[in-house]
C-alpha positions in Angstrom: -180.5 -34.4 22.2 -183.6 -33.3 24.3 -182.7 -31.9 28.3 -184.5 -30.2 30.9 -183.3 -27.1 32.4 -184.7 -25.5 35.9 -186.8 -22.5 35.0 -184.0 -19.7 36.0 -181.7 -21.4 32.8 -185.0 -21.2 30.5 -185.6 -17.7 31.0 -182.1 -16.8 30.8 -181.9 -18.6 27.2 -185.1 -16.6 26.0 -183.8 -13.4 27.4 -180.8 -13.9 25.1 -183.0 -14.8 22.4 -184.9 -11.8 22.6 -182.5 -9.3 23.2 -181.3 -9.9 19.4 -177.4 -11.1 21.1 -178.3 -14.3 19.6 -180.5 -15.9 16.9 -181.4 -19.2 18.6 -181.7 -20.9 21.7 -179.2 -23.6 20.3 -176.7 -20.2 19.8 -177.6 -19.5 23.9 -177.0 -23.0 24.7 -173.3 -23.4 22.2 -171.9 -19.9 23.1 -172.2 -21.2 27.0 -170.5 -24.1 26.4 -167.7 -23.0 24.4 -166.8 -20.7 27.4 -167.1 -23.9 29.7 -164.5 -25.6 27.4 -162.3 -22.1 27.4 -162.6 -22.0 30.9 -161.6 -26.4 31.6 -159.0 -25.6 29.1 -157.5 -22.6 31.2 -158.0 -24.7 34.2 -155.9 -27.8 32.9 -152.9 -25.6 31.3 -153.0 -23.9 35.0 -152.7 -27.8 36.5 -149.9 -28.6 33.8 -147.8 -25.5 34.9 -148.3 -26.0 38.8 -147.8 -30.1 38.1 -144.7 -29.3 36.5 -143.4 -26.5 39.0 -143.7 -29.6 41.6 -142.0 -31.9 39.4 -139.4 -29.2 38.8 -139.0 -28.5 42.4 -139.2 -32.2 43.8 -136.8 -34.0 41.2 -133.4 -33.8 40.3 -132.9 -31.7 36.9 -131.6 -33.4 33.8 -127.5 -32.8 34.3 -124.9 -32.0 31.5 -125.0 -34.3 28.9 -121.3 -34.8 29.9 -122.7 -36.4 32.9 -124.2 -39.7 31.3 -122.6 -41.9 33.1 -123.9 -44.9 35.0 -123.4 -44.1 38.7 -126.1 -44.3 41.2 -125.8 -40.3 42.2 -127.3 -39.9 38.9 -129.7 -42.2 38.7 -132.6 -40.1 39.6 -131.8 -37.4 37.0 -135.2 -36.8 34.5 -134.2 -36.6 30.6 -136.3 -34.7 28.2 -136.8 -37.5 24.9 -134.1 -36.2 22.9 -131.5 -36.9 25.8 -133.2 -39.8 26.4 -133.6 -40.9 23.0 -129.5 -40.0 22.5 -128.6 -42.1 25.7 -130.4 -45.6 24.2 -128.6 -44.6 20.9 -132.2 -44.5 18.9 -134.4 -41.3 17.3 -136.8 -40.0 19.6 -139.6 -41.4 17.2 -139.0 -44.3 18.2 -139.2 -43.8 21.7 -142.6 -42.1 20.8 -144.0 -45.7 19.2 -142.5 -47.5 22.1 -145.0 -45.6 24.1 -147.8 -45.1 22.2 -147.8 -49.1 21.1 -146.3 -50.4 24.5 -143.7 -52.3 22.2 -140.9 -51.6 25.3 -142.7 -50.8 29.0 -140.1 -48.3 29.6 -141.6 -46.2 32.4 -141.8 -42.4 31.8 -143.2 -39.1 33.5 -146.0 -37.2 31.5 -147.4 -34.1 32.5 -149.2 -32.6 30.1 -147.7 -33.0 27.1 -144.3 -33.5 28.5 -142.3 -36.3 28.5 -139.4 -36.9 30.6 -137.5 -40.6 31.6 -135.3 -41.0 34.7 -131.7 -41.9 33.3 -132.1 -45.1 36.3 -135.3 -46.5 34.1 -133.1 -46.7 30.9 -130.0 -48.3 32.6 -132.5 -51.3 33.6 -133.9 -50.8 30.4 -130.8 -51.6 28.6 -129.2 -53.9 31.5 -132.0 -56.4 30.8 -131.7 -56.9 27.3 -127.7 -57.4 27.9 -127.3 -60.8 25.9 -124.5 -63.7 27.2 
């Protein structure tokens, strides 16, 4: 890989170099972008947290698992993949090759690594493969 930097950058690089901090201008040029990918990394757990403070705040919270019934006051209620996976009566392995291989377009909610399902998404789920 061959780039151009502005003259500030190049001086700053040989500065480094030349104070002994660093052995190499590649060193300069990897140390400075390990911090960038620190610092995105920081940046994106920050998103995750705030995304899922709004989604905590905005949407109904998974209720007792007494509570999975099929009424529409419920409907809205967000289950994590083990309720969601105990409601459709299958292991939550499989839910995670539905998704991953789109075998079953069930939608879900993902933020970050978090996976949640609203309870009125499965009822369809299952109401359209109800056989006569």
């Amino acid at each position: 890989m061959n780039i151009q930097l502005s003259q500030e950058f190049t001086d700053y690089i040989e500065n480094c170099v030349k104070s002994g901090l660093y052995q190499s201008q590649e060193e300069v040029i990897r140390s400075a972008l390990r911090l960038i990918m620190i610092k995105e990394g920081e940046t994106i757990n920050q998103l995750d947290k705030t995304l899922q403070g709004a989604l905590n705040n905005d949407i109904e919270q998974t209720p007792p698992r007494k509570e999975f019934c099929s009424d529409s006051i419920n409907s809205n209620y967000l289950l994590c993949v083990d309720e969601a996976a105990k409601f459709l009566g299958v292991k939550k392995e499989t839910l995670a090759i539905w998704r991953c291989e789109k075998r079953y377009t069930i939608p879900f909610i993902k933020v970050g690594r978090l996976v949640k399902y609203k309870r009125s998404d499965l009822i369809q789920f299952i109401e359209k493969r109800v056989k006569s």
